[in-house]
C-alpha positions in Angstrom: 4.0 -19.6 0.6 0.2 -19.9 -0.2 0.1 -17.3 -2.5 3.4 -18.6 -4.6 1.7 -22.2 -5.3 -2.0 -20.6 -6.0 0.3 -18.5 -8.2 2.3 -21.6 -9.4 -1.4 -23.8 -9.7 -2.7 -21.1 -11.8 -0.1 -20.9 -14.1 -0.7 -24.8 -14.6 -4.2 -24.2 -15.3 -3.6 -21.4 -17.9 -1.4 -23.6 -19.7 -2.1 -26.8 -19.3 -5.7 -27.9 -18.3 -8.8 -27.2 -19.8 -12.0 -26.8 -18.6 -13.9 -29.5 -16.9 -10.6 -31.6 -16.5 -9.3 -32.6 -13.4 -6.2 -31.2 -10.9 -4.1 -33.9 -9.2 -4.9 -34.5 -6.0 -4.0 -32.7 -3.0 -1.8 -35.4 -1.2 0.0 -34.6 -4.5 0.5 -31.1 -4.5 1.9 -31.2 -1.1 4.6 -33.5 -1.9 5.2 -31.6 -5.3 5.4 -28.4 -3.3 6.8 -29.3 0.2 4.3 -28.4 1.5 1.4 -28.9 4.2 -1.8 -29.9 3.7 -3.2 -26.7 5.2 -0.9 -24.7 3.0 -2.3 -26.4 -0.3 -5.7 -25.9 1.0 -4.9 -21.9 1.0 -3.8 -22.2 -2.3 -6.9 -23.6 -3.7 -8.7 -21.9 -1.6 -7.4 -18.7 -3.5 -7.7 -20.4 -6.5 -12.0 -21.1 -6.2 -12.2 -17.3 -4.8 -11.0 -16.2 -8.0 -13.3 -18.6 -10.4 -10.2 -21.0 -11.7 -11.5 -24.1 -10.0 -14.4 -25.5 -8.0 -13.8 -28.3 -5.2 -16.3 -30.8 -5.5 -16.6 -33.5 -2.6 -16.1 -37.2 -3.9 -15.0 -35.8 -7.5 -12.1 -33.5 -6.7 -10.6 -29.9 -7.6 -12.5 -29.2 -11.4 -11.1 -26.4 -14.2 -13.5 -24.0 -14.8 -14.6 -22.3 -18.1 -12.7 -19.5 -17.6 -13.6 -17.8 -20.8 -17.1 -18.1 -19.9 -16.7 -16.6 -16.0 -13.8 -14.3 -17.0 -13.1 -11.3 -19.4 -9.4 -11.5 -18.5 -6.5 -11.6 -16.5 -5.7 -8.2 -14.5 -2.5 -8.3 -12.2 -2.1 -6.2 -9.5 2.0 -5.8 -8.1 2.1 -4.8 -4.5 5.2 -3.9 -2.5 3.5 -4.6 0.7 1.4 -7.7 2.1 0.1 -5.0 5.3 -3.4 -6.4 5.9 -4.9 -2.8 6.3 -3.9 -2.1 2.8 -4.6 -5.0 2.1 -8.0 -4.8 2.8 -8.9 -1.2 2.1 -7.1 -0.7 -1.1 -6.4 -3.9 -2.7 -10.2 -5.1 -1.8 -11.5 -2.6 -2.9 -9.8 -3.0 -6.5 -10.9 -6.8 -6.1 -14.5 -6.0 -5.8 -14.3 -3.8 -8.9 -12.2 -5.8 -11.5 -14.6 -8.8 -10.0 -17.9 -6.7 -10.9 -16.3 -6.4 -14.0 -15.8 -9.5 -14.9 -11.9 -9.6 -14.7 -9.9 -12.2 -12.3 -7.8 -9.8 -10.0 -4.4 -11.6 -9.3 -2.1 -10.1 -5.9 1.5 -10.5 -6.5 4.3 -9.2 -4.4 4.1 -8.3 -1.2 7.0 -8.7 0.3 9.0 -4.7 -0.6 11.4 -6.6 -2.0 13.2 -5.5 -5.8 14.5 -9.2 -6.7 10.9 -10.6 -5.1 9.3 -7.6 -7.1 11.0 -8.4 -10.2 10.7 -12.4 -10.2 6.2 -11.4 -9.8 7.0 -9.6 -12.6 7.9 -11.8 -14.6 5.3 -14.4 -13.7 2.9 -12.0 -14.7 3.9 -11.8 -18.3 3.5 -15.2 -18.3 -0.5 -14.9 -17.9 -1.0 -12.8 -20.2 -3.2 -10.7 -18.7 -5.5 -7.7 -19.8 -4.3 -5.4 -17.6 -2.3 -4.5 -14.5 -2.7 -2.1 -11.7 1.2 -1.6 -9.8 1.6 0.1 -6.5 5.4 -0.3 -5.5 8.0 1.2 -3.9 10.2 0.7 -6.9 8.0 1.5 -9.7 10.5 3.7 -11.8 12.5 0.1 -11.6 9.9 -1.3 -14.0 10.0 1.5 -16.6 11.1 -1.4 -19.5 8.8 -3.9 -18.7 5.9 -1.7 -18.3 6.7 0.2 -21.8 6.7 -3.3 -23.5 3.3 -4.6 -21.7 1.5 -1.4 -23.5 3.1 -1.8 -26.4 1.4 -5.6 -26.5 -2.2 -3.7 -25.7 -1.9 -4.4 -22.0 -3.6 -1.2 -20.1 -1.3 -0.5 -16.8 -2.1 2.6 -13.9 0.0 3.1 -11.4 -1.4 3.6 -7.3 0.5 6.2 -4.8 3.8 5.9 -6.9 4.1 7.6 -10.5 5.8 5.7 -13.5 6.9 7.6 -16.5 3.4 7.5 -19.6 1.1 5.6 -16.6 -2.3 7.2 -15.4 -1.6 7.5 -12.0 -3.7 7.8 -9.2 -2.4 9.5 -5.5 -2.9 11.1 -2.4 -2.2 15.3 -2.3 1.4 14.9 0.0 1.2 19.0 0.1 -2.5 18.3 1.8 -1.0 16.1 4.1 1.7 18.1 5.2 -1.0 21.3 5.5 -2.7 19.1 7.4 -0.2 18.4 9.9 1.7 21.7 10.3 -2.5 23.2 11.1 -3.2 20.9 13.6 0.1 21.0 15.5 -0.6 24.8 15.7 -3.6 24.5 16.9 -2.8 22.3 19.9 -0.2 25.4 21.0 3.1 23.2 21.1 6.5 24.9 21.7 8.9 22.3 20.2 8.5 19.5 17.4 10.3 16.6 16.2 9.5 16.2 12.4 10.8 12.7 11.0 10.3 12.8 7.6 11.8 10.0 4.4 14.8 11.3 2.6 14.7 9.1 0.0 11.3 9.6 -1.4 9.9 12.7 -3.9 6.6 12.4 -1.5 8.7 12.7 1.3 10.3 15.8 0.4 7.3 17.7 -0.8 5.5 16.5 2.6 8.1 17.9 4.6 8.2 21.1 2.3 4.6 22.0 2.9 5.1 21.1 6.3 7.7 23.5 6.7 6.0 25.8 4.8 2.5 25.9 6.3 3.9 26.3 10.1 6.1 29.7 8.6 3.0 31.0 7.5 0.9 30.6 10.7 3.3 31.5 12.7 3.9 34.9 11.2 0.0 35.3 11.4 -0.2 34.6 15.2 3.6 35.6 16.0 3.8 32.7 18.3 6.9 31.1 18.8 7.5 27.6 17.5 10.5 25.5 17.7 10.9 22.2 14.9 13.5 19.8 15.0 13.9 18.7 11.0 15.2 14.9 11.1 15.1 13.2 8.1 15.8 9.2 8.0 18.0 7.7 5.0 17.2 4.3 5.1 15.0 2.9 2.0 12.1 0.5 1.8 14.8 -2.5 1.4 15.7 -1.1 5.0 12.7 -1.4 6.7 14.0 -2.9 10.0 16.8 -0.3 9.4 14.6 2.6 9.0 12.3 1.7 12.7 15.7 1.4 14.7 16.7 4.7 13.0 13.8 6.1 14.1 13.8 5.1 17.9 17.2 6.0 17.8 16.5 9.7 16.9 13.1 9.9 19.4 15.6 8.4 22.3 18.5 11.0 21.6 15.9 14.3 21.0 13.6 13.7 24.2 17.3 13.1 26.3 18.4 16.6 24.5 15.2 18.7 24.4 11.6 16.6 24.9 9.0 17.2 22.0 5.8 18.3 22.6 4.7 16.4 19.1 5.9 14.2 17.0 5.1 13.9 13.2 5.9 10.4 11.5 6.2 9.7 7.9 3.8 6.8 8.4 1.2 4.8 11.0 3.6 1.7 11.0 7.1 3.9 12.4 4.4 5.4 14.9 4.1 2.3 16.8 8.2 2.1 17.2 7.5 6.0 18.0 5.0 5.4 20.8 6.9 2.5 22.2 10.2 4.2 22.7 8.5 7.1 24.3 7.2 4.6 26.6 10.5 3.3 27.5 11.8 6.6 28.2 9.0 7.2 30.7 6.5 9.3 28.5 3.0 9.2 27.8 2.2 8.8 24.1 -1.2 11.2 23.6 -0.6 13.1 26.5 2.7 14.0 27.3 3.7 13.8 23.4 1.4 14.3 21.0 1.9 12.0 17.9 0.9 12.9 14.4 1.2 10.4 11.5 0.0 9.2 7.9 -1.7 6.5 7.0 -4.9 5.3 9.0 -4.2 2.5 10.3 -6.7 2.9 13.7 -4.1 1.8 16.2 -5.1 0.7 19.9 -2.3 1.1 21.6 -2.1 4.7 22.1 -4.0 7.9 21.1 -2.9 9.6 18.2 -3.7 11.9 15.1 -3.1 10.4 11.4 -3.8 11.8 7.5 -6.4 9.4 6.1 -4.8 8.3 2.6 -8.9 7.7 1.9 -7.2 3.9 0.3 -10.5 2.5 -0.6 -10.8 5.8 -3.0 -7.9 5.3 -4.7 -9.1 1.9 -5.4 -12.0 3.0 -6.7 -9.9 5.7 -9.0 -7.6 2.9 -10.0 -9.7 0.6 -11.8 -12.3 3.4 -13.2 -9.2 4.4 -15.2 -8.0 0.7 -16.3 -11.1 -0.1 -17.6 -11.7 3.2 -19.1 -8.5 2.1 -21.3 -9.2 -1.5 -21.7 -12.7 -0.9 -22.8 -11.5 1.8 -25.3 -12.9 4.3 -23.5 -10.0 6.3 -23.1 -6.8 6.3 -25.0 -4.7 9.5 -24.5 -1.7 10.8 -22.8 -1.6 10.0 -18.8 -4.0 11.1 -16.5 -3.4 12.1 -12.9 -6.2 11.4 -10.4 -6.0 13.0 -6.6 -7.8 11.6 -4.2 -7.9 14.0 -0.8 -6.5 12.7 2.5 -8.7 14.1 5.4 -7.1 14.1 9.1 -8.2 11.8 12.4 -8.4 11.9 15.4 -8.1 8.7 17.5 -9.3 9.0 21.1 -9.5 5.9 23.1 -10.9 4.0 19.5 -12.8 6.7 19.0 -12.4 8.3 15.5 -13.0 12.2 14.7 -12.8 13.3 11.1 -11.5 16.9 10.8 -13.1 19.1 8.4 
């Protein structure tokens, strides 16, 4: 709710104060909002953090020169408010558009289309110099991002391609390479491979997956046994898509127990880990548990593909201010950033070669 009135404060400020005036009070902005005290305080909170406003004691919440601390507006849309992402990618752009002189602003967050497309919209309205997207329904903004570039605005997309956007990702053959190796090398007889139907990456994970196991195991001539499950559920699904999953772990370990397990990503291997809990199995001993993501869980050990999100970060805003500075302006580029594989032992990390 925070991040709605900062968003809602902001646009106010753009508009409709200048610089040195005054904001109403707070007692004011609670009652205008509905809201707490602590809530507004967030809000402005956000708001000084970014250089809009500075809270002077006896005086009150003062408008910045923007045009003197600012070069511009850059937007970010996010599909997900998860604070490791949060922190690792979307700090990590932060830092950069901030050395830069350019007010980063987080919309989103909630992997929701309507929420998606309503941030959307409130972008426009701040006419901003640029915009960084990573959602889950990027191809959904095709329109809107065609008509921000035709108005000059520089746009790259994170994880997820958009049609004409520089896009910067993660190798998903890598990942699935990097998963099918190191389940061979731990000599398991049977796995259960849970991969996302409904996603490109997904399907070229699995793929390589697939593909990497056939070849090893025609160069040792072991015998290897996969069980290929693939969950339907979308993003909008989320709740769906972890009670899917449980559901298939709780039917395959009843049928014919996994040595491994390999998960799409680090948030579905807690519902993993937890079920096989349930059913009386040890999660990083009796299963072993492979996943994507990073996300250093404590709960249980486990292996994960590192996305390397502070990288992409990095990638992500070298390319926007390659175009907003003029530095660049061709056709799309495509940036890879090279996930690496972990091991977590008791909170102890290992980074494969």
């Amino acid at each position: 709710m925070y991040i709605r009135i900062a968003e809602a404060i902001r646009e106010d400020i753009v508009s409709k104060y200048p610089k040195n005036s005054r904001l109403p009070p707070q007692r004011d902005l609670a009652q205008r909002f509905g809201a707490s005290y602590v809530t507004i305080g967030k809000a402005l909170a956000r708001l000084v953090e970014e250089g809009m406003i500075t809270r002077r004691v006896g005086v009150g919440t003062i408008v910045n020169d923007l045009d003197s601390r600012s070069r511009g507006i850059v937007g970010v849309l996010s599909s997900t408010a998860d604070p490791e992402y949060v922190s690792h990618l979307f700090g990590e752009i932060e830092n950069r558009l901030r050395a830069a002189r350019y007010r980063p602003v987080l919309f989103g967050g909630t992997a929701d289309l309507e929420d998606e497309k309503q941030a959307f919209r409130e972008m426009g309205k701040l006419n901003e110099a640029g915009l960084i997207l990573y959602s889950f329904f990027g191809s959904q903004f095709q329109e809107q991002v065609d008509k921000l570039r035709q108005q000059g605005v520089a746009c790259v997309s994170v994880l997820r391609p958009i049609k004409g956007l520089d896009l910067v990702t993660t190798s998903h053959r890598r990942i699935g390479r990097l998963q099918a190796s190191y389940l061979h090398d731990t000599n398991f007889r049977h796995a259960l491979y849970i991969g996302r139907a409904h996603e490109r990456y997904g399907r070229i994970q699995r793929e390589w997956f697939l593909r990497t196991l056939t070849r090893l195991k025609t160069l040792t001539n072991r015998s290897l046994a996969i069980t290929d499950v693939f969950g339907e559920t979308g993003h909008a699904g989320e709740a769906a898509l972890h009670e899917q999953m449980a559901a298939i772990v709780e039917q395959q370990c009843r049928e014919h127990p996994p040595d491994a397990i390999v998960t799409c990503g680090d948030r579905y291997l807690i519902t993993v880990g937890r079920t096989l809990k349930k059913l009386g199995f040890l999660p990083g001993r009796d299963v072993t548990l492979i996943s994507t993501d990073n996300k250093n869980l404590t709960e249980f050990p486990y292996v994960t593909i590192d996305l390397r999100l502070r990288a992409c970060g990095r990638a992500a805003v070298a390319m926007l201010l390659d175009r907003i500075d003029g530095r660049y302006d061709g056709p799309a580029r495509l940036r890879t950033v090279r996930p690496r594989l972990v091991v977590h032992r008791n909170a102890i990390e290992t980074h494969q070669p």
